[in-house]
N, C-alpha and C positions, 0 to 999 in steps of 0.2 A: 659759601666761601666769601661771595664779594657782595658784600652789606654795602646801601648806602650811606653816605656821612651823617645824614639827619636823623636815620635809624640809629646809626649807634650812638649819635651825641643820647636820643630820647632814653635809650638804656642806659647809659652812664649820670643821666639828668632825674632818673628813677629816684636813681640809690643818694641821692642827695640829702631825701628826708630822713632824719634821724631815725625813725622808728622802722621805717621802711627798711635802712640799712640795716637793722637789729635783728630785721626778719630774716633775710635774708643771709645774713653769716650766721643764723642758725643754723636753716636750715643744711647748708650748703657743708657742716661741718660733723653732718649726722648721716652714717651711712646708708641708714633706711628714709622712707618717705614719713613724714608727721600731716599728722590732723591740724585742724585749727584749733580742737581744745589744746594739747598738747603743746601748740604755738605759742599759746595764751598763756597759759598755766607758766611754764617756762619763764616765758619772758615778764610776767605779772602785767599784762595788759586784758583791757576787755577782751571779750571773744569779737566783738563787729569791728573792732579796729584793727583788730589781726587780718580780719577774712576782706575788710577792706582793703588793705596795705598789699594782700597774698594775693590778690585780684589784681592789681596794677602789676607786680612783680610778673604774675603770668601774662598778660597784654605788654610785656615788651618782651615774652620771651625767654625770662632770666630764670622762672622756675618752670614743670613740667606738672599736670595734674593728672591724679590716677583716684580710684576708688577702691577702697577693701573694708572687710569686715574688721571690727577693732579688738571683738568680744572671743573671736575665736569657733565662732559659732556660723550655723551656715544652713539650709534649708528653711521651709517655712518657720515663721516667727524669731526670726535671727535679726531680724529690724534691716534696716536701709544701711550699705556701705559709706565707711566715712570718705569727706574727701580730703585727699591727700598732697601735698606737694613733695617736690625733690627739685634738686639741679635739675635747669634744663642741661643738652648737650651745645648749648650756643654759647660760640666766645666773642667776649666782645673788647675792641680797641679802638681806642680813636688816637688818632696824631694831628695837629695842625701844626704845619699844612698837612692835608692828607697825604697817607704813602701804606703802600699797597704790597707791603713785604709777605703778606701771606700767599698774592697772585703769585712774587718771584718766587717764591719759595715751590708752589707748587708744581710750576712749570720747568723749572731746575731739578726738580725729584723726578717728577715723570720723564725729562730729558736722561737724565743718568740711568733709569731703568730700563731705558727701553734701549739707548747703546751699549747698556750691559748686555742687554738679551740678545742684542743684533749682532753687537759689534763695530756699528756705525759710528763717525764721527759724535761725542756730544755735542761740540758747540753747531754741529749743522740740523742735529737731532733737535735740539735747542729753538734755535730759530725756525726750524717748520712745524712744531709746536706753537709758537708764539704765535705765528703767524694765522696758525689753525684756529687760536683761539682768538684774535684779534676779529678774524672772518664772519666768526660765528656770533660775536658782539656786532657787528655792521651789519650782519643780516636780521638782527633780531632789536636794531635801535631807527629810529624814526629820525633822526634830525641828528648832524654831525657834534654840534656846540652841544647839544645836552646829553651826548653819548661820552665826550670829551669831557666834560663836565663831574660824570659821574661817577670814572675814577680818575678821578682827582690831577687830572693834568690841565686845569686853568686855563683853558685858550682864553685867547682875545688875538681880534682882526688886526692885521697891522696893513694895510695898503690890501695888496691881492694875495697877502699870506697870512694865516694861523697861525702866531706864535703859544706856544705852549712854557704860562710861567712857570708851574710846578713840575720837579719828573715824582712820581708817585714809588721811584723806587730808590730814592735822592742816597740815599747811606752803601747802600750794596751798588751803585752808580760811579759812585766817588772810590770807592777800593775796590770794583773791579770794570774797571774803565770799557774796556774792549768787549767782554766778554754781556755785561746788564745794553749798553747802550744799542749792542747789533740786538738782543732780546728786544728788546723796546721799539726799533725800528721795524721789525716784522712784526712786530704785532699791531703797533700803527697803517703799517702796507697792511695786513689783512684786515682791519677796520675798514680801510677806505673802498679796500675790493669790495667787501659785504655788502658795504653802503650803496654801490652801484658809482655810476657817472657823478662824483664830487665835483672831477676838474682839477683836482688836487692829487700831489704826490709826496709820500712821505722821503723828508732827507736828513743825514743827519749834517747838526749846525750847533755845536757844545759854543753857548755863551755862558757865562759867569749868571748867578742870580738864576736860570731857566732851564727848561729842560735839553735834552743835549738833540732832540727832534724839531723839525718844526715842516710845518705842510704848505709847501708853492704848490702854485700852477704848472699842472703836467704841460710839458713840452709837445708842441704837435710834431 
């Protein structure tokens, strides 16, 4: 779900090459898996620039490779299965700045599901969700600036606080004020929990230009 930004620039940086591009809204436009003769044949390119092109396409991800018989045939003397591509199941987005509507988005679904199932408040379902998943990023990142970093909220130091330039959820932030910014706050609180002793507490502080969070020094 949560790509980093260098990955998916290098997937969208793939499809730049012409030919590369041709391969690929081939295949992607064909219900079944294709060979590389077929690839070829098709598009009127050699077969080693095809299986070249289809090799980069899989090393970022964007197609899936399988093997089957082409001939229809099958036991001894049926020869070696072709190899095959299709869509992979990977999507891919970039924004700059980064923004991470697919997090909100998932964490808003599973919120609604589960206070359907309960009955419990959403927006408190919401936020202990967020926060669950904030934890679980703090516990499994090394260093606070390149855990911040990596989806896409831009710290830089300001005195003895973290301001945060980007909010990664900047569109669904701005039309739904109250409801994205308390998301975002627990899920920062649960980053910082995970992290251990920061010294740091997440509050919210909406300036213009930034994100509507920013991380002081906890109060003793």
């Amino acid at each position: 779900m949560d790509q980093p930004l260098a990955d998916r620039v290098a997937a969208v940086a793939a499809l730049d090459e012409p030919t590369r591009r041709r391969l690929y809204e081939h295949v992607v436009r064909h219900p079944t898996a294709l060979s590389r003769d077929e690839i070829a044949t098709a598009l009127g390119i050699p077969r080693a620039t095809a299986a070249f092109h289809l090799e980069k396409l899989v090393g970022e991800d964007l197609l899936d490779v399988g093997y089957e018989r082409r001939n229809g045939r099958s036991g001894p003397g049926a020869g070696r299965p072709a190899k095959v591509y299709r869509r992979s199941a990977r999507s891919v987005a970039v924004h700059l700045p980064d923004r991470r509507y697919d997090l909100a988005g998932h964490l808003l679904a599973t919120a609604v599901e589960e206070a359907d199932r309960t009955g419990q408040p959403v927006r408190a379902t919401l936020e202990r969700h967020a926060y669950r998943f904030g934890r679980q990023l703090g516990e499994n990142a090394d260093e606070l600036v390149t855990a911040l970093e990596e989806h896409g909220f831009e710290p830089r130091a300001e005195g003895d606080q973290v301001l945060l330039g980007n909010c990664p959820f900047h569109t669904l932030a701005r039309e739904h004020t109250r409801t994205i910014c308390a998301m975002n706050l627990h899920l920062l609180d649960g980053l910082l929990a995970g992290m251990g002793d920061t010294g740091l507490t997440a509050c919210l502080d909406p300036q213009p230009g930034q994100c509507c969070v920013r991380l002081e020094p906890r109060s003793l």
